[in-house]
C-alpha positions in Angstrom: -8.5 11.0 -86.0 -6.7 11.2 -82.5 -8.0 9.2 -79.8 -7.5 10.6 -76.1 -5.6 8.1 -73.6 -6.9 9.1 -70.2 -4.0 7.7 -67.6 -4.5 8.0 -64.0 -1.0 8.3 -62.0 -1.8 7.4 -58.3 2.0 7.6 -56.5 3.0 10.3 -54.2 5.5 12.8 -55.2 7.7 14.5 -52.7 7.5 18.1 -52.5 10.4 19.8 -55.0 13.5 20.9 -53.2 13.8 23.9 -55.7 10.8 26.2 -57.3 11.0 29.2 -59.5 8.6 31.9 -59.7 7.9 33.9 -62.5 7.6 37.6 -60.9 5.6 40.4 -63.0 5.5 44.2 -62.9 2.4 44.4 -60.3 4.8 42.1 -57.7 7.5 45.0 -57.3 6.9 48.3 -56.0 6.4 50.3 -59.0 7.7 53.8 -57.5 10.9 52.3 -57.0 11.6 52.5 -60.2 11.1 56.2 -60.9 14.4 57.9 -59.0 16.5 54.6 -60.0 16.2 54.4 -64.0 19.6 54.7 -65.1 20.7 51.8 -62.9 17.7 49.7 -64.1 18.7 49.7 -67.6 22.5 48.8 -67.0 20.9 45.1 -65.6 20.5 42.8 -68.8 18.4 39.9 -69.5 20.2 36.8 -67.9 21.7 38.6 -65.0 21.8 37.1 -61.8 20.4 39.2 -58.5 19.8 38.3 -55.1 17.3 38.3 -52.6 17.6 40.2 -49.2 14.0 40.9 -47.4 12.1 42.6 -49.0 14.6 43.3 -52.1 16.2 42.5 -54.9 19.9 43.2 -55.6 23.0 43.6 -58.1 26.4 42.2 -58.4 27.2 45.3 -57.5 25.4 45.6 -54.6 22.6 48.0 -55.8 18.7 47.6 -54.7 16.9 46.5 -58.1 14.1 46.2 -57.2 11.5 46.1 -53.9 8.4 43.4 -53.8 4.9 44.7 -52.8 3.2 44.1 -49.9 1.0 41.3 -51.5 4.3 39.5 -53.5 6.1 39.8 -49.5 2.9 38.1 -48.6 3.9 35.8 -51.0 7.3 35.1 -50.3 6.4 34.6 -46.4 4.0 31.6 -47.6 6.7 29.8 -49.0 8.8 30.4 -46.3 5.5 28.9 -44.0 6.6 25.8 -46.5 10.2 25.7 -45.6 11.6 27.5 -49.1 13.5 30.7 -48.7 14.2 32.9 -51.6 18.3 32.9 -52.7 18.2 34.4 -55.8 16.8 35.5 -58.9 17.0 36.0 -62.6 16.0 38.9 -65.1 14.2 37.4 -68.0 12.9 41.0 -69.5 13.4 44.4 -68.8 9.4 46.6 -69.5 8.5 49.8 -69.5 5.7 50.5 -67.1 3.7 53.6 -68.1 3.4 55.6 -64.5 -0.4 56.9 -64.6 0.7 59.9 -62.7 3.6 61.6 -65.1 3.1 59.4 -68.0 6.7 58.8 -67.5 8.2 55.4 -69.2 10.0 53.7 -66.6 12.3 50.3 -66.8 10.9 47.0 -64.7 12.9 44.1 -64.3 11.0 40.8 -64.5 12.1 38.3 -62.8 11.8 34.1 -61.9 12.6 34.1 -58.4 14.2 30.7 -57.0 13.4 29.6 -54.1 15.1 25.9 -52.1 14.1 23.9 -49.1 
């Protein structure tokens, strides 16, 4: 039979100087993604992008991807904290099912890193 420990940890912990963010489908601008679908699938899982406003982009220099309103909402409350977004990392790559053509399109989904 397992017994359960409860522990209580009162010290203070200074705020991280680094954060990720996992980033799913509904954070991006999903039109985006419908006049850019052969550059979507040449990114791979693992790729490096990074961040400029509102966007995400390639090594070679291609938008990616644009947040939505609520995930720039997002972004400007950790900037409130002192973090600002310098990159990002593709973990999948998803179809998203547009409700309007039925179309399969490619979404990259991303952690975003952010650094005080």
């Amino acid at each position: 039979m397992c017994k359960t420990v409860k522990t209580v940890d009162d010290k203070m912990y200074s705020e991280p100087t680094e954060i990720a963010v996992p980033l799913a489908h509904t954070d991006f601008y999903l039109d985006y993604f419908k006049a850019n679908k052969p550059m979507i699938f040449g990114l791979r899982s693992g790729m490096m992008l990074s961040v400029n406003n509102r966007q995400l982009i390639s090594d070679r220099n291609n938008v990616c991807a644009v947040f939505s309103k609520k995930q720039s909402e997002a972004i400007e409350t950790y900037r409130a904290k002192g973090y600002t977004p310098y990159a990002a990392r593709i973990k999948f790559i998803v179809a998203w099912k547009c409700k309007d053509d039925g179309v399969d399109y490619p979404v990259p989904l991303v952690d975003l890193f952010f650094r005080k």
